[in-house]
Jmol script that loads the backbone (N, CA, C; Angstrom):
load data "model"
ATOM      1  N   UNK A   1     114.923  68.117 102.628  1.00  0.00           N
ATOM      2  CA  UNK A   1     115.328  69.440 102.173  1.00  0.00           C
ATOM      3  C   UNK A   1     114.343  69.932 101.118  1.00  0.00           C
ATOM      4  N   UNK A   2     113.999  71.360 101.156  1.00  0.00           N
ATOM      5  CA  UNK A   2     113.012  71.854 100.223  1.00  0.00           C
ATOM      6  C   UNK A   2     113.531  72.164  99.108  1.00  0.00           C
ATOM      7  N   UNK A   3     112.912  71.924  97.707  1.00  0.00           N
ATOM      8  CA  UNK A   3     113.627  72.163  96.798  1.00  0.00           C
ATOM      9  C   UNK A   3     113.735  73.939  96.684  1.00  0.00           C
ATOM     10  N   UNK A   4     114.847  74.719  95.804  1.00  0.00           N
ATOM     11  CA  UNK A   4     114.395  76.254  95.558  1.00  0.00           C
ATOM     12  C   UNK A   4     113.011  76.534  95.468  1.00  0.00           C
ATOM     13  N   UNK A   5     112.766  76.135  94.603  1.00  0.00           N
ATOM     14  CA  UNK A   5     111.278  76.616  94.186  1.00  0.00           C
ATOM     15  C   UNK A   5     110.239  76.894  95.243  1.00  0.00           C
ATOM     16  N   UNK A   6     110.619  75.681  96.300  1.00  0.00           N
ATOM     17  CA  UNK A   6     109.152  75.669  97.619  1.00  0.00           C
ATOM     18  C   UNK A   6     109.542  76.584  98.278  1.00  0.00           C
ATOM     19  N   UNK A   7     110.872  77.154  98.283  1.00  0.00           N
ATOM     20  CA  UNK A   7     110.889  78.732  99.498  1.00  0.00           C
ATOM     21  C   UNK A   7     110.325  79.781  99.699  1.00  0.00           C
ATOM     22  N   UNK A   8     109.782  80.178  98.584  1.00  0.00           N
ATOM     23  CA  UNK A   8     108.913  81.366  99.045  1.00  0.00           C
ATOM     24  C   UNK A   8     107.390  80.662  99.452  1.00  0.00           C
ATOM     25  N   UNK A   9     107.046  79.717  99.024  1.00  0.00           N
ATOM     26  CA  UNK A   9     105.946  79.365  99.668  1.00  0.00           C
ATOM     27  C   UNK A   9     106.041  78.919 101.337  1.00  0.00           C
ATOM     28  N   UNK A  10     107.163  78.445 101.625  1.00  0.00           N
ATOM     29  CA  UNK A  10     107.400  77.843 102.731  1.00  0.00           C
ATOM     30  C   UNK A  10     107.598  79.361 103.726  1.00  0.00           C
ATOM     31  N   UNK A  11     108.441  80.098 103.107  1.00  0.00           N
ATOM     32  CA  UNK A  11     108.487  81.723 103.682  1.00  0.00           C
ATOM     33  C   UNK A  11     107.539  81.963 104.003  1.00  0.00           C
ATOM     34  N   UNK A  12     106.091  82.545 102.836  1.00  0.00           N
ATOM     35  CA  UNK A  12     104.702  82.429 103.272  1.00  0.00           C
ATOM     36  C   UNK A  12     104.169  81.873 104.374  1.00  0.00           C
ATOM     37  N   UNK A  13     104.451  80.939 104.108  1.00  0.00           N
ATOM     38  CA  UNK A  13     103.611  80.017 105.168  1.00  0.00           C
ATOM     39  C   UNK A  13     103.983  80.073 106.589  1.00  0.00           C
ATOM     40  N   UNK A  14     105.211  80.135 106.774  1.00  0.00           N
ATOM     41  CA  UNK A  14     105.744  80.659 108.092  1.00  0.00           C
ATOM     42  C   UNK A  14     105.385  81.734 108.782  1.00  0.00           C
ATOM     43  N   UNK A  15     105.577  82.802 107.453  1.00  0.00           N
ATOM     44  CA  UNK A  15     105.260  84.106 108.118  1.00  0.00           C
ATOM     45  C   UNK A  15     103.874  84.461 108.571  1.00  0.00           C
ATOM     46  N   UNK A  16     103.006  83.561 108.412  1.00  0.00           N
ATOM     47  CA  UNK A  16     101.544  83.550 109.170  1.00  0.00           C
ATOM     48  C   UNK A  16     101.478  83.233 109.988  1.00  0.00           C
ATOM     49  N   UNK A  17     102.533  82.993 110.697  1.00  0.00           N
ATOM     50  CA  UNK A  17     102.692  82.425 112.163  1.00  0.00           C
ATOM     51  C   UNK A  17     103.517  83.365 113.587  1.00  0.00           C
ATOM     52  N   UNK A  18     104.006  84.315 112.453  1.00  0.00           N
ATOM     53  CA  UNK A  18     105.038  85.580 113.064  1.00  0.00           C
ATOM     54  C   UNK A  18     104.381  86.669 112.965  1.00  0.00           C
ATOM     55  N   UNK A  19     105.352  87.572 113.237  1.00  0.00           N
ATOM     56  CA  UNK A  19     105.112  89.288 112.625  1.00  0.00           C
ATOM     57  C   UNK A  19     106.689  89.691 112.307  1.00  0.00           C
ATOM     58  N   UNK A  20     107.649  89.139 112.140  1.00  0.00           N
ATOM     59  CA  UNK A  20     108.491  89.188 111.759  1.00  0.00           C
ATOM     60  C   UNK A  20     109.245  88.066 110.416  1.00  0.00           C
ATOM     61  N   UNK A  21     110.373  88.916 109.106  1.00  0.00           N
ATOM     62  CA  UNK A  21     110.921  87.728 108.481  1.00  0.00           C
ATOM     63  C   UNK A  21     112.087  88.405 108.393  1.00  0.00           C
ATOM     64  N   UNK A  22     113.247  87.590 108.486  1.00  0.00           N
ATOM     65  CA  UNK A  22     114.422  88.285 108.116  1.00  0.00           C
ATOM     66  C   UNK A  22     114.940  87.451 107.182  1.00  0.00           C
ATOM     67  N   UNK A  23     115.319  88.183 106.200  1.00  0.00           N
ATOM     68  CA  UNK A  23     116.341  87.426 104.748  1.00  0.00           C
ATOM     69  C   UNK A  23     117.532  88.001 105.046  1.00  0.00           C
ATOM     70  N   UNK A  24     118.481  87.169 104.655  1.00  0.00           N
ATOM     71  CA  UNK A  24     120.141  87.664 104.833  1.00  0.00           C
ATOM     72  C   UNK A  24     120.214  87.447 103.299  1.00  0.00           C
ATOM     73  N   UNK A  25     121.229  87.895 102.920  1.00  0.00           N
ATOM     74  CA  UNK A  25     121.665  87.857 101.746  1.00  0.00           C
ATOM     75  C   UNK A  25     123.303  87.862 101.717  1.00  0.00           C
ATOM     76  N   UNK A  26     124.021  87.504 100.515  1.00  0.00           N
ATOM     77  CA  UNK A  26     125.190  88.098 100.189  1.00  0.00           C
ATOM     78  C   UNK A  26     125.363  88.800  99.441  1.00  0.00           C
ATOM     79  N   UNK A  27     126.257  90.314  99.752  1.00  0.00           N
ATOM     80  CA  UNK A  27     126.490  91.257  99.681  1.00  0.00           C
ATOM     81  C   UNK A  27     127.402  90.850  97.663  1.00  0.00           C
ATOM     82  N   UNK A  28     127.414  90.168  97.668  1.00  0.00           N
ATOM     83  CA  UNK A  28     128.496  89.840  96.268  1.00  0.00           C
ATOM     84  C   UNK A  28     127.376  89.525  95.122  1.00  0.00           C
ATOM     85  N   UNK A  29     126.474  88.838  95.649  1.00  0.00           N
ATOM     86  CA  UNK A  29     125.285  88.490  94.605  1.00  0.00           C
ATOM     87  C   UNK A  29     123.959  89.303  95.159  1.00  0.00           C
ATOM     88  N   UNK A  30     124.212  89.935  93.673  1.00  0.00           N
ATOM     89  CA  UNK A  30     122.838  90.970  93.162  1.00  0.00           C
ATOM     90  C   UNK A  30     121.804  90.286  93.159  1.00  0.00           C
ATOM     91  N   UNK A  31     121.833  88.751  92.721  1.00  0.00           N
ATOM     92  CA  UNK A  31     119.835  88.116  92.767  1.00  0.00           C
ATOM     93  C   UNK A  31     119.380  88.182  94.059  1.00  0.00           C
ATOM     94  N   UNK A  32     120.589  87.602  95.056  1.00  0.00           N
ATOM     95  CA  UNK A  32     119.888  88.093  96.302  1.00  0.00           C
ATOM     96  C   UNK A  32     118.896  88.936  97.050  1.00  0.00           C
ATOM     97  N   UNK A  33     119.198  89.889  96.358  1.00  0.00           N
ATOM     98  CA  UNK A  33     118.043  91.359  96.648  1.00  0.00           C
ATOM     99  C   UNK A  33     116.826  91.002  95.833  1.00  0.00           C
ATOM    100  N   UNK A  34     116.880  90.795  94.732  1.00  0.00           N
ATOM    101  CA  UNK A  34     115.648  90.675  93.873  1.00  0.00           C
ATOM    102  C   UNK A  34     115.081  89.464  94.433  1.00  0.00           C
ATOM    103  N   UNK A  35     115.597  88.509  95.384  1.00  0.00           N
ATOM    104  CA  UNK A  35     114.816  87.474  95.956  1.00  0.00           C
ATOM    105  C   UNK A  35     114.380  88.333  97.459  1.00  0.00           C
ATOM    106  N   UNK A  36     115.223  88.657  98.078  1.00  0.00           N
ATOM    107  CA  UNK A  36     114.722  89.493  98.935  1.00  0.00           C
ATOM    108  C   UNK A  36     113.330  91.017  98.338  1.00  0.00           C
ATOM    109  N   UNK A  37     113.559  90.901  97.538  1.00  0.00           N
ATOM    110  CA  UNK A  37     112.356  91.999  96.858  1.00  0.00           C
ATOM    111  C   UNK A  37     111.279  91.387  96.398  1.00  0.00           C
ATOM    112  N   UNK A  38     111.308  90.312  96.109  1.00  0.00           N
ATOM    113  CA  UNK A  38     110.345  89.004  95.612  1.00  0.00           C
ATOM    114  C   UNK A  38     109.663  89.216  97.070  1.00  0.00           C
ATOM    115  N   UNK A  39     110.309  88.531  97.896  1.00  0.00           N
ATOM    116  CA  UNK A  39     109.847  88.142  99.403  1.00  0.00           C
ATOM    117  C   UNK A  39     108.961  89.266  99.928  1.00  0.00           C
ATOM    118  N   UNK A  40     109.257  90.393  99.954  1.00  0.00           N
ATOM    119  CA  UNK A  40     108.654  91.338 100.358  1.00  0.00           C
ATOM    120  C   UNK A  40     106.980  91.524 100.035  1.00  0.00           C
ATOM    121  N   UNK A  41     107.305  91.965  98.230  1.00  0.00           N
ATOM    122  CA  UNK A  41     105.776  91.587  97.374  1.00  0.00           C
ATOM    123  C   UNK A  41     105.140  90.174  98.132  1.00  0.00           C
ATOM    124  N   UNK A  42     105.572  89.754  98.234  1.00  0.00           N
ATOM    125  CA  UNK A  42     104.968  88.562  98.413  1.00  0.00           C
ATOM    126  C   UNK A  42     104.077  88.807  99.877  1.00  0.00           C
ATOM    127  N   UNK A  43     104.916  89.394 100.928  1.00  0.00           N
ATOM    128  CA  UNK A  43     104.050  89.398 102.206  1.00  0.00           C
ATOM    129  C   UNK A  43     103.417  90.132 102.382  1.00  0.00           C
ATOM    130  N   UNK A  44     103.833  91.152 101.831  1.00  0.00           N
ATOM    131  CA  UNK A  44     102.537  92.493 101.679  1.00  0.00           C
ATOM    132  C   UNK A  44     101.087  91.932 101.886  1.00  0.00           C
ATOM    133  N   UNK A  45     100.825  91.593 101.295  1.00  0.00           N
ATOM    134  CA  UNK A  45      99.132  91.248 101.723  1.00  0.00           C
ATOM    135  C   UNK A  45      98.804  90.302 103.103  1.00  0.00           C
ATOM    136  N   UNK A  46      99.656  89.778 103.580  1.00  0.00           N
ATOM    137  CA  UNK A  46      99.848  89.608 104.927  1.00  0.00           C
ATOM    138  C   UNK A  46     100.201  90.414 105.882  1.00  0.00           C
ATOM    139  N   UNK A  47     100.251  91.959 105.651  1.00  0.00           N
ATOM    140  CA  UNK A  47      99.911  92.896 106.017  1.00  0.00           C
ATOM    141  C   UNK A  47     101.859  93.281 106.951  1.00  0.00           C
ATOM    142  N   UNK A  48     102.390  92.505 106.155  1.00  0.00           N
ATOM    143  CA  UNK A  48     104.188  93.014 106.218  1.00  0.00           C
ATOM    144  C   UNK A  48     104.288  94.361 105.648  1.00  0.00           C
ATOM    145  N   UNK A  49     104.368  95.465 106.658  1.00  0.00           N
ATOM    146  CA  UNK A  49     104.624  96.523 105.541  1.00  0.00           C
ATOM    147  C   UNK A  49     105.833  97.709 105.830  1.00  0.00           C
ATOM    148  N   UNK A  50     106.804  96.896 106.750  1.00  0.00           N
ATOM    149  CA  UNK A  50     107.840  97.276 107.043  1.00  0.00           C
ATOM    150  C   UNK A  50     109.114  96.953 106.744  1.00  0.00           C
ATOM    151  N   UNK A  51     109.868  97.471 105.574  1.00  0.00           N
ATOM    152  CA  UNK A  51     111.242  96.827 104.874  1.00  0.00           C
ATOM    153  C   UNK A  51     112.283  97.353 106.027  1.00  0.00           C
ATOM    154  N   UNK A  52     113.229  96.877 106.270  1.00  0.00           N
ATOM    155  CA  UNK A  52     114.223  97.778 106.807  1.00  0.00           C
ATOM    156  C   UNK A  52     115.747  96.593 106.227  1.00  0.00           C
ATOM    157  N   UNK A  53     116.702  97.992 105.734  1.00  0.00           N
ATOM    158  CA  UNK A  53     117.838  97.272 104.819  1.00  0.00           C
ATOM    159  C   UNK A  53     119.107  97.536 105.532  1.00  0.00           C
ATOM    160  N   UNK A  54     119.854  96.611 105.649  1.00  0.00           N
ATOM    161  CA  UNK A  54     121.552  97.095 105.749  1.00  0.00           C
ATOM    162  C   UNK A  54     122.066  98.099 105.058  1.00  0.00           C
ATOM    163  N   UNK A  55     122.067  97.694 103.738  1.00  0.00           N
ATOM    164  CA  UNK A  55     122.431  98.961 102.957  1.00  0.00           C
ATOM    165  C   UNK A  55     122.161  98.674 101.695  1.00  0.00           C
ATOM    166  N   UNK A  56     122.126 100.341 100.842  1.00  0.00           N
ATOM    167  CA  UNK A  56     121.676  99.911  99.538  1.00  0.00           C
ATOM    168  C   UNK A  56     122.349 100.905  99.141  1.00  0.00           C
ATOM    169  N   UNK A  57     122.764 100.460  97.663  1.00  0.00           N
ATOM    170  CA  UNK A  57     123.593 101.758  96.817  1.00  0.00           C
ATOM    171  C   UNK A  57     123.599 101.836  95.547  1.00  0.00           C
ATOM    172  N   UNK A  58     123.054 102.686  94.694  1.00  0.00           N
ATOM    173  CA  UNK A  58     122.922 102.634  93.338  1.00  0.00           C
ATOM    174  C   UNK A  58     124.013 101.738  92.233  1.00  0.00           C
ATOM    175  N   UNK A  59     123.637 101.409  91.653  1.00  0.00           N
ATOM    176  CA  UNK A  59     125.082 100.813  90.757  1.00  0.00           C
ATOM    177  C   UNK A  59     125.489 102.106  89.959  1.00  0.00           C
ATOM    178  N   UNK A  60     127.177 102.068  90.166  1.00  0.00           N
ATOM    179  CA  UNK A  60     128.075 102.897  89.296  1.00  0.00           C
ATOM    180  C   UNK A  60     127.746 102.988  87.667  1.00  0.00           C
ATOM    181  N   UNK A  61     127.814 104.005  87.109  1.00  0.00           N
ATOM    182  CA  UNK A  61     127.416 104.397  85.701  1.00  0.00           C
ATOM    183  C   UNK A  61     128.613 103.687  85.167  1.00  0.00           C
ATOM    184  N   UNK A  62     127.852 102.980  83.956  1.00  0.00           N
ATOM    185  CA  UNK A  62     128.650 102.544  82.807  1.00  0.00           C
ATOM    186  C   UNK A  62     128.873 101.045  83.266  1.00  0.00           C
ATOM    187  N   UNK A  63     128.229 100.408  84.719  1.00  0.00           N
ATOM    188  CA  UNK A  63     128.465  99.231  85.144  1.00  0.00           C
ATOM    189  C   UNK A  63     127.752  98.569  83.848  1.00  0.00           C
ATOM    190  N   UNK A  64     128.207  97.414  83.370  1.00  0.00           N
ATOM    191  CA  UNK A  64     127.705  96.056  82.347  1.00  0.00           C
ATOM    192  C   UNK A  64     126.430  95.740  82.867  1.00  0.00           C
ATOM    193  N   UNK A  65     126.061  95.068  82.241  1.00  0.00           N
ATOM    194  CA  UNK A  65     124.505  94.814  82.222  1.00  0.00           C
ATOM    195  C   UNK A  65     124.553  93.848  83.217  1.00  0.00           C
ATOM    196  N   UNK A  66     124.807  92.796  82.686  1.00  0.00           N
ATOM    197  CA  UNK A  66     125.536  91.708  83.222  1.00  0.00           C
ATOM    198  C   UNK A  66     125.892  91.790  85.133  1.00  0.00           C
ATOM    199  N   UNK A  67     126.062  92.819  85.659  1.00  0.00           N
ATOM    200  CA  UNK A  67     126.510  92.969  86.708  1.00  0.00           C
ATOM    201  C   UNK A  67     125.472  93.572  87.653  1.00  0.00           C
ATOM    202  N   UNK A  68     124.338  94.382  87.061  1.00  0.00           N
ATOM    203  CA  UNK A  68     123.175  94.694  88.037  1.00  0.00           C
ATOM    204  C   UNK A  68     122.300  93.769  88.310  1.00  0.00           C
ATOM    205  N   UNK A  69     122.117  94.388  89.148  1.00  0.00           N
ATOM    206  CA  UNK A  69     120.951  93.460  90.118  1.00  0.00           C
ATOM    207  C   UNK A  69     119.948  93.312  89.074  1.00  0.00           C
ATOM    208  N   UNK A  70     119.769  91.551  89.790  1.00  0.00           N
ATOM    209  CA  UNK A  70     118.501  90.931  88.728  1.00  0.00           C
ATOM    210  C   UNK A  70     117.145  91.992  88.947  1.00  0.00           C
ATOM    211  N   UNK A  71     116.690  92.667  90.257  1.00  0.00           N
ATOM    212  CA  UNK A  71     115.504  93.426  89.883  1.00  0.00           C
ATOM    213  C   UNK A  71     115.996  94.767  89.160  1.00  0.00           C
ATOM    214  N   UNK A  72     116.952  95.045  88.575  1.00  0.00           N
ATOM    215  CA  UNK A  72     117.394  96.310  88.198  1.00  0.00           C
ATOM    216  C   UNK A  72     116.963  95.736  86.312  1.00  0.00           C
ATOM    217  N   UNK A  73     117.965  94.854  86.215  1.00  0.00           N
ATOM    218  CA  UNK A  73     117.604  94.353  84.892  1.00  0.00           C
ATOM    219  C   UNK A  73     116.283  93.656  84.466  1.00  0.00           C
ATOM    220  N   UNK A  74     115.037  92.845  85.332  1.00  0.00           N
ATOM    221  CA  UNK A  74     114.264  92.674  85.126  1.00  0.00           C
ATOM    222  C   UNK A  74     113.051  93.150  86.233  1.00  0.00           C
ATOM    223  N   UNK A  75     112.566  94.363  85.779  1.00  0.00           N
ATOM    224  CA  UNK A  75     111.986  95.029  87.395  1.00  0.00           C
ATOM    225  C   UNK A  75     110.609  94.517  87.620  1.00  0.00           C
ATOM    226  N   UNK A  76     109.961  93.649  86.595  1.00  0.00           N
ATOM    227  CA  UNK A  76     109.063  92.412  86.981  1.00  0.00           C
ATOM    228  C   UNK A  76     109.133  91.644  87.431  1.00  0.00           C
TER     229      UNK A  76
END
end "model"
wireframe off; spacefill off
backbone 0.3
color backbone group
């Protein structure tokens, strides 16, 4: 089993072998996306330059910090 850390390299590395990647995520956890947004940056220069999303929806005003998405709170 790969540890966390080796997945996006292992992602990489796969995806030089495709023209397709699909990430699933859960809809309950916000890091999800920011790993799915990680992933993306990442293939871009492998010339991935097609996102396509289930769905996306702004977070509600006055939501806690605490509760947005990790790329919302850290957009580096």
């Amino acid at each position: 089993m790969k540890a966390a850390s080796d997945v996006p390299a292992e992602i990489e590395k796969r995806a030089r072998q495709t023209s397709i990647v699909i990430v699933t995520e859960s809809h309950e956890r916000s890091e999800h996306r920011g790993f799915s947004t990680s992933t993306a940056t990442r293939l871009r220069p492998l010339r991935y330059d097609t996102l396509a999303l289930e769905a996306l929806s702004p977070s509600m005003p006055g939501t806690p910090v605490q509760y947005l998405a990790s790329f919302v709170q850290h957009p580096r």
